[in-house]
N, C-alpha and C positions, 0 to 999 in steps of 0.2 A: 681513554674511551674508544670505544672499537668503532670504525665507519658506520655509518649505516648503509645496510645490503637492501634492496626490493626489488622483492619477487613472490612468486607464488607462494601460499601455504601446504605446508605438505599434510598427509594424512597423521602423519604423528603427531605433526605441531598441534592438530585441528582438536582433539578434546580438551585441553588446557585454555586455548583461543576462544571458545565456547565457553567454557565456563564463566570465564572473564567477561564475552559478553554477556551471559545473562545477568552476570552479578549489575552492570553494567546500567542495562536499558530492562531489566524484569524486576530482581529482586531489590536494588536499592532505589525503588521508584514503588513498590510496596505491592507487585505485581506479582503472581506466582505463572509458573508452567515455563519451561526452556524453549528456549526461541525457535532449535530444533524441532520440535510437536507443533508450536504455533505457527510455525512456516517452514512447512516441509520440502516447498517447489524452490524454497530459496536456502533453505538453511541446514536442512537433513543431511543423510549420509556422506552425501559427496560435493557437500558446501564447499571444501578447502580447496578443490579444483578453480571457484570463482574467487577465493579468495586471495586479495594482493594483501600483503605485509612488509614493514619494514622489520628488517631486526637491527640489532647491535650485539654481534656477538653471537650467544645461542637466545638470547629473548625477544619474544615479541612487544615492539613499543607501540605501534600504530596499526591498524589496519580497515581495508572497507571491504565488503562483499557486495559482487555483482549478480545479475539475474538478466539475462537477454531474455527478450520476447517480441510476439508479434504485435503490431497495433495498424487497426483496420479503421480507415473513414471511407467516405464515401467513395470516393474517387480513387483512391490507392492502398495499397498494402504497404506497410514504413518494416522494419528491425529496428528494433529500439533496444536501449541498457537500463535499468534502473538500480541504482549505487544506495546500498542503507549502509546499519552498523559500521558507519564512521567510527573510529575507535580510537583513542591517543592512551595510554596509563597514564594518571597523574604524573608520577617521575618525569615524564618525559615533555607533557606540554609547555607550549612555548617556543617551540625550536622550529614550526615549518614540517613535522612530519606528515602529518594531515593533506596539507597542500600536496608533499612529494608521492602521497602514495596514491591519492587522486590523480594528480598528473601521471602517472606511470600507469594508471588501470585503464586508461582514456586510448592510451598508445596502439594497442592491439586492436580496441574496437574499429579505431579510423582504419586497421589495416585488412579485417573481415568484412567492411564494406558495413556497419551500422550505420544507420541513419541519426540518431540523436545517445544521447544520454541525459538521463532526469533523475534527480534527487528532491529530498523533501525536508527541511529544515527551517527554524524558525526564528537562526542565526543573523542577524542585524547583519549587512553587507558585507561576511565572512566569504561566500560561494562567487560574491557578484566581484569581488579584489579580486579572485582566481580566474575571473572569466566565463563563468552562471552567467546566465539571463534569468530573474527571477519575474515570474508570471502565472498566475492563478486563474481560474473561475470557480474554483471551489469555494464551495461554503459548507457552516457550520450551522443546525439548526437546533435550537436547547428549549425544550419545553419541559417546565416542571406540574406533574400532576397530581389527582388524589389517586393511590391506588386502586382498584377493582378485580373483581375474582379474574386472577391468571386467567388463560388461554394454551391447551399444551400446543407446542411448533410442532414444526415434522424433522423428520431425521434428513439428512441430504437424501434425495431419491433419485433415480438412474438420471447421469450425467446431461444427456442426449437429451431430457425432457426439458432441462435448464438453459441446454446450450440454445435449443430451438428459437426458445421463445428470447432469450439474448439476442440470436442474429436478426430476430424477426420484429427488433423493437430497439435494436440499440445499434447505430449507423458508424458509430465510432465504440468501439470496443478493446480489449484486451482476451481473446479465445484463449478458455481455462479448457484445458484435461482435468480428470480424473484428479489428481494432487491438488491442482490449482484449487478446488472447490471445498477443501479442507481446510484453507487458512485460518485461523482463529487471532485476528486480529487484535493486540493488546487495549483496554485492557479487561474486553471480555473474557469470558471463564467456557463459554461455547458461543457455536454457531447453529442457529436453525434456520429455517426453510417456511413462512407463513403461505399457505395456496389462498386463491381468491375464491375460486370455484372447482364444481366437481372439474368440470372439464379444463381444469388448470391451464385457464388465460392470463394468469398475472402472478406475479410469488411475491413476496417478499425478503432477500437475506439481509439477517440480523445477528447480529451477537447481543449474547443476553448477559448479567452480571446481577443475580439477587434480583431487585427491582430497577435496574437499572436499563435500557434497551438500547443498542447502536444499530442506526439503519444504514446498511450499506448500499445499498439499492433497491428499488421497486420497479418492475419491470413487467408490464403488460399494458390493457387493455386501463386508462384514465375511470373507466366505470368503474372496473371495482378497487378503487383507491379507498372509497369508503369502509369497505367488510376489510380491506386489510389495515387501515390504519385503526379499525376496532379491536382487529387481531396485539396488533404493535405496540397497543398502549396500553391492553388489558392487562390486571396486573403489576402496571407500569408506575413508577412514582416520577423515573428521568427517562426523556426520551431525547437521544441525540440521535440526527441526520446529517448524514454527510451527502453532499449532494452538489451540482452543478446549477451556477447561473441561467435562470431559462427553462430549465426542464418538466415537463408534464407533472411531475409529483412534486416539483419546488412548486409549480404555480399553485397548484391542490393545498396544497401544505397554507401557501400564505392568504388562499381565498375560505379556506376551512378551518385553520386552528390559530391559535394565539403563538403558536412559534415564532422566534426571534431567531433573525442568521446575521451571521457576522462570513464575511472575508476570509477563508483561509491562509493565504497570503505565505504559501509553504513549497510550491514548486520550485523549482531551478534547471534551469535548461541547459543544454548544452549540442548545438548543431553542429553535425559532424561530415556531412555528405552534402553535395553540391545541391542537390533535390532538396533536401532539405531545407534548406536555406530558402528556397525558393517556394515550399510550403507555406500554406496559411494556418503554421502551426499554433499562432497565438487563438486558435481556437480549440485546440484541443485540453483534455481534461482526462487523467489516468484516474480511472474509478481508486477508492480509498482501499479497498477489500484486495485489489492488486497490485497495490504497494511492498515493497521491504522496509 
């Protein structure tokens, strides 16, 4: 058996890598659409650039992809990494490739001067053996209702009216470009855009699924939580929130509807920079919708 090599993927390797992942984490999970489309700012064209692989020989056994970004609180601007499509082929688990090719995507970031990396997994004290800090405020909200006549969403509409009211309401964030605002998050089938009012002080983005609804955020003005949660659930039979301990639309949520949240319980941390460390990062929360 040949050593194992890690390193980069290269652009050949990358549509076979792909496929594999979809089959992976889309298609044998009963999910359609390629991971590519669903996540273009992390997984499209020139995915295999972030991506670390192990091989043996000429195949691919393991691999993760990475995604840097900005992340804004109050007080500071951080560089962060978020690491998804963890990937082992059956054949191969068992051996520690996992662990080696984590360790080896970690190596670079400490050397461009990142501030953390974060993963999301729901793996029993797999991340935290490697040296993960696993830490959440996320939650999970699941309300089942009677359906009612739909409500059509809106299409995404210029960036800059999204982004606005983001910076102008949300003090820790993740700032989306243009790509970013396309994610379609599994295992919705779209993304839309609920407005509260004409003079669009509040949205809602959601992914939709048949009668099914995900909230990924609401963001504006607590008044009109009402007309959008009319909007969200119109239609609606399941309505799932993703959402942070604390927040204006968690409170809404639990003083106005029968919603039930549970703990998400899925971060993993990893502090990489001396600042860092010295953060009072256990209060931060990567919105769901900007995830890999």
């Amino acid at each position: 058996m040949a050593s194992p090599i890690i390193d980069r993927c290269t652009e050949a390797e990358w549509p076979a890598l792909l496929a594999a992942l979809d089959a992976t984490f889309v298609t044998d999970r009963g999910r359609t659409g390629s991971l590519a489309s669903r996540f273009p700012n992390a997984m499209g064209e020139t995915a295999f650039s972030n991506t670390v692989v192990l091989r043996q020989g000429e195949e691919i056994s393991s691999c993760c992809v990475m995604r840097e970004f900005d992340w804004i609180t109050p007080d500071a601007q951080w560089r962060g990494a978020m690491i998804g499509m963890v990937y082992t082929k059956a054949a191969a688990r068992g051996r520690g490739y996992a662990a080696q090719v984590l360790s080896h995507a970690l190596t670079p970031l400490h050397a461009k001067g990142v501030d953390f990396a974060v993963l999301w997994s729901g793996l029993d004290h797999y991340y935290e053996n490697l040296g993960w800090t696993r830490h959440d405020r996320g939650l999970l909200g699941t309300l089942n209702l009677a359906p009612s006549p739909a409500l059509s969403h809106h299409p995404l509409p210029a960036v800059d009216r999204l982004s606005h009211l983001q910076r102008e309401n949300q003090p820790q964030r993740v700032p989306r470009n243009a790509v970013d605002w396309t994610v379609t998050p599994l295992p919705a089938s779209t993304t839309g855009i609920f407005w509260a009012e004409a003079d669009d002080d509040a949205y809602a983005l959601v992914g939709l699924n048949g009668e099914t609804r995900y909230v990924y955020e609401v963001v504006g003005k607590p008044t009109s939580f009402p007309m959008l949660w009319h909007q969200i659930s119109a239609g609606a039979r399941q309505v799932y929130v993703n959402d942070v301990v604390g927040s204006a639309w968690h409170r809404w949520l639990i003083a106005n509807t029968a919603m039930q949240f549970k703990d998400q319980a899925l971060a993993h941390w990893r502090l990489l920079s001396p600042r860092a460390h010295q953060a009072r990062w256990r209060g931060w929360h990567i919105p769901w919708f900007d995830r890999i």
